[in-house]
LUMLOTOR-716367 format. One record per residue: residue number from 1; x, y, z of N, C-alpha, C in turn. Coordinates in pm, 1 decimal, padded with zeros to 6 digits. Example, Ala and Ser with C-alpha at 12.3 -4.5 7.8 and 13.67 -1.06 7.14 Angstrom:
BEGIN
+-----+----------+----------+----------+----------+----------+----------+----------+----------+----------+
: num :      nxx :      nyy :      nzz :     caxx :     cayy :     cazz :      cxx :      cyy :      czz :
+-----+----------+----------+----------+----------+----------+----------+----------+----------+----------+
:   1 :  01319.0 : -00569.0 :  00780.0 :  01230.0 : -00450.0 :  00780.0 :  01320.0 : -00330.0 :  00780.0 :
:   2 :  01285.0 : -00225.0 :  00708.0 :  01367.0 : -00106.0 :  00714.0 :  01290.0 :  00003.0 :  00787.0 :
+-----+----------+----------+----------+----------+----------+----------+----------+----------+----------+
END
This chain:
BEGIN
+-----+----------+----------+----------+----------+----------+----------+----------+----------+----------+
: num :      nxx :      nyy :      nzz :     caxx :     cayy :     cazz :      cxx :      cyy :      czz :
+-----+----------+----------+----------+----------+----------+----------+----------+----------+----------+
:   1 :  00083.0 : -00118.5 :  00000.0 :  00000.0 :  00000.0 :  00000.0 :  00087.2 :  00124.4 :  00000.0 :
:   2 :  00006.6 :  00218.3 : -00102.8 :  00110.3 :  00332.5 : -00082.9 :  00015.2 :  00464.5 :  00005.9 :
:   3 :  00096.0 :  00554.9 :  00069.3 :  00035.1 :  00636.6 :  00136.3 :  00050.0 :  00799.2 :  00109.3 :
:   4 : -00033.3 :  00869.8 :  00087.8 :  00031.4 :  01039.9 :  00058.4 : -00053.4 :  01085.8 :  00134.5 :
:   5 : -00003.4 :  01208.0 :  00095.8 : -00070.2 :  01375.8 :  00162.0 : -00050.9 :  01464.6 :  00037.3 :
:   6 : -00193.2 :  01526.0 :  00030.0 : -00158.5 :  01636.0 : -00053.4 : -00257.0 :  01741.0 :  00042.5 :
:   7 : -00176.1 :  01881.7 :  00016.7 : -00217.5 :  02001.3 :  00119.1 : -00252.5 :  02074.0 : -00041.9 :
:   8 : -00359.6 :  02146.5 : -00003.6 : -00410.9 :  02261.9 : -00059.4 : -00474.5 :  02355.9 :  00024.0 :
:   9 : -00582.3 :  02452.7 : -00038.0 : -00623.4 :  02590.9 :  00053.8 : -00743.1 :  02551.5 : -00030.5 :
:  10 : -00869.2 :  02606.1 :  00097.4 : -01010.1 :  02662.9 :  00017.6 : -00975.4 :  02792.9 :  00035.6 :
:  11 : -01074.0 :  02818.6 : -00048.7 : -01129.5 :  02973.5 : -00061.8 : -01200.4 :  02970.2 :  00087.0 :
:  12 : -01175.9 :  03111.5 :  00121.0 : -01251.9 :  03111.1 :  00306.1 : -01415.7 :  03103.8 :  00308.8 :
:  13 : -01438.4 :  03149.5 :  00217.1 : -01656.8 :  03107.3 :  00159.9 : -01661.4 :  02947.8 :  00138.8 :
:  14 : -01555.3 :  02949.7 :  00117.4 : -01600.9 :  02729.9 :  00041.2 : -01569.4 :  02680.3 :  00149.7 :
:  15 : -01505.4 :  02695.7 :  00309.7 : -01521.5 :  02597.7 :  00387.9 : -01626.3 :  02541.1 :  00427.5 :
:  16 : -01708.0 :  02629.4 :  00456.7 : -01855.6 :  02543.9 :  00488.6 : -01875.3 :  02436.0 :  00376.1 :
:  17 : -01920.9 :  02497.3 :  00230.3 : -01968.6 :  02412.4 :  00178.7 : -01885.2 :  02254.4 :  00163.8 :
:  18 : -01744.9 :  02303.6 :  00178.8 : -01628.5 :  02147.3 :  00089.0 : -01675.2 :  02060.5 :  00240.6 :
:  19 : -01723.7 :  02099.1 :  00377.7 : -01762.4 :  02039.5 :  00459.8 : -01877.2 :  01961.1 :  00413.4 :
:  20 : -01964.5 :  02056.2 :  00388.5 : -02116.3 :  01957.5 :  00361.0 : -02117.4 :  01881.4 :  00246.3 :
:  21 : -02044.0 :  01884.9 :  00153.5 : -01993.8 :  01774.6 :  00048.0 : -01959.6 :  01685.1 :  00134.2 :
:  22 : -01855.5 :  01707.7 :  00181.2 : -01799.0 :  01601.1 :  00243.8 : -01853.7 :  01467.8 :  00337.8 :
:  23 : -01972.5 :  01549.1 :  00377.0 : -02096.6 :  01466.0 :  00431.1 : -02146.6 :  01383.4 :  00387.3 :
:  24 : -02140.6 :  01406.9 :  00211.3 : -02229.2 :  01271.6 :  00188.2 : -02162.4 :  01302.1 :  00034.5 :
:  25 : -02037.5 :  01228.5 :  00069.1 : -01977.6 :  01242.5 : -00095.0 : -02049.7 :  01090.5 : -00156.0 :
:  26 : -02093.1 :  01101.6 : -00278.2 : -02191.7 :  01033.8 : -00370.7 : -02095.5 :  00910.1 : -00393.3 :
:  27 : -02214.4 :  00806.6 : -00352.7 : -02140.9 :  00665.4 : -00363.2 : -02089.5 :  00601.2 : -00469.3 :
:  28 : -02083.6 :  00650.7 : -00567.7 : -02064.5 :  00612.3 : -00752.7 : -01896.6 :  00704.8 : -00704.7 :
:  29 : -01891.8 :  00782.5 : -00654.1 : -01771.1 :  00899.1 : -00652.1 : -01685.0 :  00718.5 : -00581.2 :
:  30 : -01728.5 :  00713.7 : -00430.8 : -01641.9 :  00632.8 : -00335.3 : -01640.5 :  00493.2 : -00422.2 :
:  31 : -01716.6 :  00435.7 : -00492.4 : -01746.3 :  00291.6 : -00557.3 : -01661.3 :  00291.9 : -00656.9 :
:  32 : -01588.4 :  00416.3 : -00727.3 : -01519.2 :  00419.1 : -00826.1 : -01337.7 :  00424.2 : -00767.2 :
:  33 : -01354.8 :  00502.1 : -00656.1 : -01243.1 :  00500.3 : -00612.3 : -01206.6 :  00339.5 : -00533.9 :
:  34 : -01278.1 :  00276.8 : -00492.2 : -01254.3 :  00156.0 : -00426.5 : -01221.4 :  00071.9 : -00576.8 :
:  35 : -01286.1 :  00078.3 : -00665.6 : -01285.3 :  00008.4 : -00801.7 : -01112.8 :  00006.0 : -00846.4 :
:  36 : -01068.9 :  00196.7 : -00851.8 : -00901.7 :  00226.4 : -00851.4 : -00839.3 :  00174.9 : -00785.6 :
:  37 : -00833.5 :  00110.8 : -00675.1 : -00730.9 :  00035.1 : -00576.2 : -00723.9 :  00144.1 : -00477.3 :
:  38 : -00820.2 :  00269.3 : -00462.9 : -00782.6 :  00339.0 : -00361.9 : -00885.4 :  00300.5 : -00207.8 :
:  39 : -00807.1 :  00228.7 : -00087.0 : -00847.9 :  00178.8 :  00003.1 : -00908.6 :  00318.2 :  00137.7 :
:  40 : -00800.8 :  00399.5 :  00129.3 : -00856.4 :  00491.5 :  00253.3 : -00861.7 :  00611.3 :  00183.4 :
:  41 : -00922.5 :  00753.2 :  00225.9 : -00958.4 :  00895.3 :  00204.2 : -01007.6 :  00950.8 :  00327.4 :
:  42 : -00901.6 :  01004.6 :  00394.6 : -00938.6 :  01099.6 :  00478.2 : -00881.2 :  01248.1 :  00455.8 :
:  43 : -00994.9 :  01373.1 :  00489.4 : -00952.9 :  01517.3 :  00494.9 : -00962.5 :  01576.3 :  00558.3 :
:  44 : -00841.3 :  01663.3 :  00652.1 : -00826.1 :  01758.0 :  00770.7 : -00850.3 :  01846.3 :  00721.4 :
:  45 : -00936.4 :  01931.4 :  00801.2 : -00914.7 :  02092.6 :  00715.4 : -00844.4 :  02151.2 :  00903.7 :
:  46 : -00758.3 :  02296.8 :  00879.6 : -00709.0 :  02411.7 :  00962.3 : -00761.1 :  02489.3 :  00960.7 :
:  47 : -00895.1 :  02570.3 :  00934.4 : -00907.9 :  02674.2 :  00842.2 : -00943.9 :  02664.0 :  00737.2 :
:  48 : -00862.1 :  02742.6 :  00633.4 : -00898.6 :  02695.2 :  00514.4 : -00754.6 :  02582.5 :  00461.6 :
:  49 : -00713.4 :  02587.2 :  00525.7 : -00599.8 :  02466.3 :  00479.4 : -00629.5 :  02295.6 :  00498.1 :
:  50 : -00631.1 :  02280.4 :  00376.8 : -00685.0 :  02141.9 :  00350.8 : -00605.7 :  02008.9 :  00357.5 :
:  51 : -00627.6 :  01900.7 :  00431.1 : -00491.0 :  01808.2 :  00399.0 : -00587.0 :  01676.5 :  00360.9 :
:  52 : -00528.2 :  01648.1 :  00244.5 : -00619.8 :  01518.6 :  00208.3 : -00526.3 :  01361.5 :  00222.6 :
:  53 : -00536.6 :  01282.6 :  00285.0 : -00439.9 :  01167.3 :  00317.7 : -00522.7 :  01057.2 :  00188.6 :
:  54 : -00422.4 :  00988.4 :  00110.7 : -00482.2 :  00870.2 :  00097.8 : -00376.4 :  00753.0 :  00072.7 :
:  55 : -00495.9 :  00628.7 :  00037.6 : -00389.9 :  00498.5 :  00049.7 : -00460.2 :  00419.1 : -00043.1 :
:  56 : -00353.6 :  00354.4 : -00117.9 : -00372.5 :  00312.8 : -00210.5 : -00304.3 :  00180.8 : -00238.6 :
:  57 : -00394.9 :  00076.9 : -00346.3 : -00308.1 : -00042.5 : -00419.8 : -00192.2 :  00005.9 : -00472.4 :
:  58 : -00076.1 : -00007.2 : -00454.5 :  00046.5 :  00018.5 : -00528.6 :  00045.0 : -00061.6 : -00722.0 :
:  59 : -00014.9 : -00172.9 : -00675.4 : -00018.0 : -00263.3 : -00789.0 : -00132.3 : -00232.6 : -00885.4 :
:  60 : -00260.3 : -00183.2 : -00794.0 : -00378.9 : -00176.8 : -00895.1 : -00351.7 : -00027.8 : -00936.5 :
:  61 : -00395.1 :  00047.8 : -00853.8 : -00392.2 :  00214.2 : -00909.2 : -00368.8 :  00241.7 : -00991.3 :
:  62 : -00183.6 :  00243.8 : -01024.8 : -00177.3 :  00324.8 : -01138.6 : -00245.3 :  00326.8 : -01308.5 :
:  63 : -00233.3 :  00164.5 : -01237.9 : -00304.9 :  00114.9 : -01388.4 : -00470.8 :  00197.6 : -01422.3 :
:  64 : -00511.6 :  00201.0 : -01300.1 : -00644.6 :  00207.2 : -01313.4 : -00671.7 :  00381.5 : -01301.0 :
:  65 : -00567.2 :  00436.0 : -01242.5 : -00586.0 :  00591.3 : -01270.5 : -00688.1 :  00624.4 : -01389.0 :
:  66 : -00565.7 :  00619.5 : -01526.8 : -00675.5 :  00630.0 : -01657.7 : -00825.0 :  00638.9 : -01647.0 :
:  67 : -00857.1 :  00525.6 : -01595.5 : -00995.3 :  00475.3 : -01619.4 : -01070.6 :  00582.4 : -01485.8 :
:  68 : -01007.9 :  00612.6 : -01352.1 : -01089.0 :  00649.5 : -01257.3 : -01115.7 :  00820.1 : -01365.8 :
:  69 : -00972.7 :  00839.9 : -01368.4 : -01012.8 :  01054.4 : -01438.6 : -01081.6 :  01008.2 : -01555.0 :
:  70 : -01119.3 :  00956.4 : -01589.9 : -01253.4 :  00914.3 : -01723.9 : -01431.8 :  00914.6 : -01655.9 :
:  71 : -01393.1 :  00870.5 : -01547.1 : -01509.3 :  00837.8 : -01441.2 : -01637.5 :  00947.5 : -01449.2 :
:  72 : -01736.9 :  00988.8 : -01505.7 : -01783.6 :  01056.3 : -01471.6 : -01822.1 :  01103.2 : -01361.3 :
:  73 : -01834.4 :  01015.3 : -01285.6 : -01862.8 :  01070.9 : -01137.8 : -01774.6 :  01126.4 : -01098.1 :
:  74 : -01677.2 :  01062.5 : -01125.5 : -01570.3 :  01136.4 : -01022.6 : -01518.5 :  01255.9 : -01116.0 :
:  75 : -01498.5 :  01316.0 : -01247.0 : -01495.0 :  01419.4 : -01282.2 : -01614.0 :  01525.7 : -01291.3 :
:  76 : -01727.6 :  01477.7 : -01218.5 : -01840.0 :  01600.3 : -01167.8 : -01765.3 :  01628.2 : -01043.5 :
:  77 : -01701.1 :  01497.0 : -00962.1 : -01687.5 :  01542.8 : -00796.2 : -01558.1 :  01614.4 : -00796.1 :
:  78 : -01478.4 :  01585.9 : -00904.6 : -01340.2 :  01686.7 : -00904.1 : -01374.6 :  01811.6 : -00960.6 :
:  79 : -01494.1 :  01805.9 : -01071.6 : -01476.3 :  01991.6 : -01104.8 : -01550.6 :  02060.8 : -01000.7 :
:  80 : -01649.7 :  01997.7 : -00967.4 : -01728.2 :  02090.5 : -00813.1 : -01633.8 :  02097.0 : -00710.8 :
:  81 : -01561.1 :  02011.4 : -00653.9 : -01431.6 :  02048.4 : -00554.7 : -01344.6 :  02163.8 : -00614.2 :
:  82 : -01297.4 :  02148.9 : -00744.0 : -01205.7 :  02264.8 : -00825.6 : -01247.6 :  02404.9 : -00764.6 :
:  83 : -01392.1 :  02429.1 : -00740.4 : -01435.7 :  02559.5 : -00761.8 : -01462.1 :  02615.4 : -00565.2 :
:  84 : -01403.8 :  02524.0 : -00490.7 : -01406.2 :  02520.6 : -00356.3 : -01245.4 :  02557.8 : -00300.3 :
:  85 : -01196.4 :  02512.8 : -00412.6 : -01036.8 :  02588.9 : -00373.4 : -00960.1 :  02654.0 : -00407.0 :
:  86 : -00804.4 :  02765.1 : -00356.5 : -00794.7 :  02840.5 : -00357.5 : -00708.0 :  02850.9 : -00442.3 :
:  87 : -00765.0 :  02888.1 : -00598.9 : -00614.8 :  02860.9 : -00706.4 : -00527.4 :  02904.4 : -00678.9 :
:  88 : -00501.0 :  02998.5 : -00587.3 : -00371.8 :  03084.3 : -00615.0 : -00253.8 :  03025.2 : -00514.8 :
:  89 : -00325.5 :  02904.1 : -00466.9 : -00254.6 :  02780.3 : -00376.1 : -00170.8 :  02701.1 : -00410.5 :
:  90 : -00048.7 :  02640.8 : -00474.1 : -00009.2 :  02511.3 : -00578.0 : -00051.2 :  02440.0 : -00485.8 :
:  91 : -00126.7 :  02321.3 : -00530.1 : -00147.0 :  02182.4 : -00470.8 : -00009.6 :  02071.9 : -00449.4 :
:  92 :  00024.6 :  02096.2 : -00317.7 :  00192.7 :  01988.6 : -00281.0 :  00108.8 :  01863.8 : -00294.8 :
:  93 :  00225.2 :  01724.2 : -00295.4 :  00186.6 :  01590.6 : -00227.3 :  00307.9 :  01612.4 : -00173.1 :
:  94 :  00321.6 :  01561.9 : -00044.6 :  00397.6 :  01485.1 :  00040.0 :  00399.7 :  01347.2 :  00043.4 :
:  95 :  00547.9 :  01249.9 :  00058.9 :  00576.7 :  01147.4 :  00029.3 :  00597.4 :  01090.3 :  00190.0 :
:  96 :  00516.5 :  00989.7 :  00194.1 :  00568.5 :  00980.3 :  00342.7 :  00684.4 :  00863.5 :  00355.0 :
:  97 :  00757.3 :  00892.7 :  00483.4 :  00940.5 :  00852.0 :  00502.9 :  00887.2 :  00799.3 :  00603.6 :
:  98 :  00789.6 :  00780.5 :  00673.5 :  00799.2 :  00651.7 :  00835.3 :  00665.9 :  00684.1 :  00813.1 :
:  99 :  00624.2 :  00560.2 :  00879.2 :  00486.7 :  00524.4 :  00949.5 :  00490.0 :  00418.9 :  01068.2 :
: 100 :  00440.1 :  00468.4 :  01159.1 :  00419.8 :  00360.0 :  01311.9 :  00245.0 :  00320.6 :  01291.6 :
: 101 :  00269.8 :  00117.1 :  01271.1 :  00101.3 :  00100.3 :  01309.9 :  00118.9 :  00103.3 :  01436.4 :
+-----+----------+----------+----------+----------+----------+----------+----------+----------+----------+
END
């Protein structure tokens, strides 16, 4: 399994809402990502600083990337997220170097 972090920024109006998405992100969105080899999705917000963790099949994913950004669902749930954050932010990933289970 592989594990990241990617940090971005909302816009300070889109915290509420990227919250109430977040409430009930659409099961075709999560059914597609489980489909990619992606096993966990969790998101901290600070503020407006966003940290999204996930974990993934090392073996299935990449392959299946292609097919997930084709996904319609999940490219409605990425352009409505697009418009919740703060372009003028670059989106990092962080690689993680240790983990304690």
């Amino acid at each position: 399994m592989k594990r990241v972090i990617h940090l971005a920024r909302l816009k300070p109006e889109c915290v509420d809402e990227y919250v109430r998405q977040h409430q009930n992100v659409p099961t075709d969105v999560l059914a597609a990502y489980r489909k990619a080899g992606i096993t966990k999705v969790s998101c901290f917000l600070n503020g407006c600083d966003l940290i999204v963790f996930s974990e993934y099949d090392e073996n299935k994913y990449p392959a299946s990337r292609v097919e997930l950004e084709a996904n319609r669902a999940e490219i409605a749930w990425q352009k409505a997220m697009a418009t919740l954050k703060d372009e003028t932010c670059t989106p990092r990933e962080f690689t993680e170097v240790f983990h304690m289970d």
